[in-house]
Every structure is written in structure tokens, then in C-alpha cells.
N, C-alpha and C positions, 0 to 999 in steps of 0.2 A: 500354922503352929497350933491354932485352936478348936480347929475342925472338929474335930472328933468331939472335943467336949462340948461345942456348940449343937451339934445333933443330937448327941446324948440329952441333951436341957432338953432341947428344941422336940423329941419326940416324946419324952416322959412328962413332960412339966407342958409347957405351954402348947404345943399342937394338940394332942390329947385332950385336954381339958376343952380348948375350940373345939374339935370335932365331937364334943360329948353336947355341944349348946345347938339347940334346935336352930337357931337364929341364925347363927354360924354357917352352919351345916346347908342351910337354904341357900346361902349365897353362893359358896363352894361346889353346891351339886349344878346352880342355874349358870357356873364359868365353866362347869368341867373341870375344876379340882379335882374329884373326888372321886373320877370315872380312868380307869385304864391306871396308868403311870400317874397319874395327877399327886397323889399323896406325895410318890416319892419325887416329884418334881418340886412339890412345894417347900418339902424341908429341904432338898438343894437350895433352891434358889434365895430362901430365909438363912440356910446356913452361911450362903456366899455373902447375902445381905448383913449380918451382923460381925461376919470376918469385915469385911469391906471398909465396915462402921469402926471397928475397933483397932483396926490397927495402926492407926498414925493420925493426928490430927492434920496433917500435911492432907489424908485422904478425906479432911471436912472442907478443902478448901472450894469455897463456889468460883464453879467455872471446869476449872481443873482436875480435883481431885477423887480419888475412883469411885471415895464413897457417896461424893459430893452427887456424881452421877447416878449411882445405882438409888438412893434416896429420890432423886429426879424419875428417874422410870419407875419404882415402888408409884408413889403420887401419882404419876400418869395412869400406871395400869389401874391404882383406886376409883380415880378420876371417870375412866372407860368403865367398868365394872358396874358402879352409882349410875352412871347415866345409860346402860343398857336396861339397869332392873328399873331403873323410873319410867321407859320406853315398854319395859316388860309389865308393871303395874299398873300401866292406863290400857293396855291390850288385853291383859288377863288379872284382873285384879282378884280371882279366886288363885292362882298362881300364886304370886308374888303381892303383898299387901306393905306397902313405904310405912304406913302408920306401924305395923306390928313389928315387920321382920328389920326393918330401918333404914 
């Protein structure tokens, strides 16, 4: 039901502004965001993510519930992404630097 206004935010307001921060921007290009389909995969996937979130608290229920879940894979994929670039900044620390880019 919110779709649309959810992408609408999601590509004026808040993507946008990430893809304008350097820092951002390093993380996104070293996942492959930001190469091919990546942009428009990411506001999918954020769009599905805050529909997921908002429309029932039935869908906060842990265990269960769809948002409960899609929050669980967000965390995970965070989770993988952190522990490639810290694997990426003992390898290439002119690449990826944990102290600057985070």
C-alpha cells in the first residue's frame, strides 16, 4: 500500500544523500551496490525492508514474523559486508582503511 511512497523517500531523501558521502560510497562500490542493477536493487530491497517493518507489529514478532525476519537477514548481510572489509583492510589497507572509512 506504501510502496511507492516508500521509494519516493527512499530515492530523494535518504539514498541520495548516502550516495553523495564518500564513506558510504566506499562501502557500496567494495559490495557491488553500485555496479550494474545494484542501485536499483538496493532501493528494492530497502523498500521491501521498511514495508516489511511497517505494516503490522504482528510482523515484529521474533521468530515468526516477516519483518522480524527480513531485519534478521538486513543484520546478517551487515554482519558479512564488516567482516569482508576488515579481511579487505589487513590485505589492502591503501584500499579500504577501518579507522577512516569505518
Amino acid at each position: 500500500r506504501h510502496v511507492t511512497y516508500t521509494a519516493v523517500g527512499l530515492i530523494h531523501f535518504s539514498l541520495v544523500a548516502g550516495f553523495n558521502s564518500p564513506k558510504f560510497t566506499k562501502v557500496l562500490t567494495s559490495t557491488g551496490y553500485l555496479a550494474g542493477n545494484g542501485t536499483k536493487v538496493r532501493v528494492y530491497e530497502t523498500g521491501q525492508f521498511v514495508t516489511d517493518v511497517m505494516q503490522s507489529i504482528e510482523h515484529l514478532r521474533p521468530g515468526t514474523g516477516v519483518a522480524w525476519k527480513s531485519i534478521v537477514q538486513v543484520r546478517l548481510l551487515h554482519s558479512q559486508v564488516r567482516c569482508r572489509l576488515t579481511q579487505l583492510s589487513k590485505a589492502h589497507a591503501k584500499y579500504y582503511s577501518i579507522e577512516y572509512h569505518g
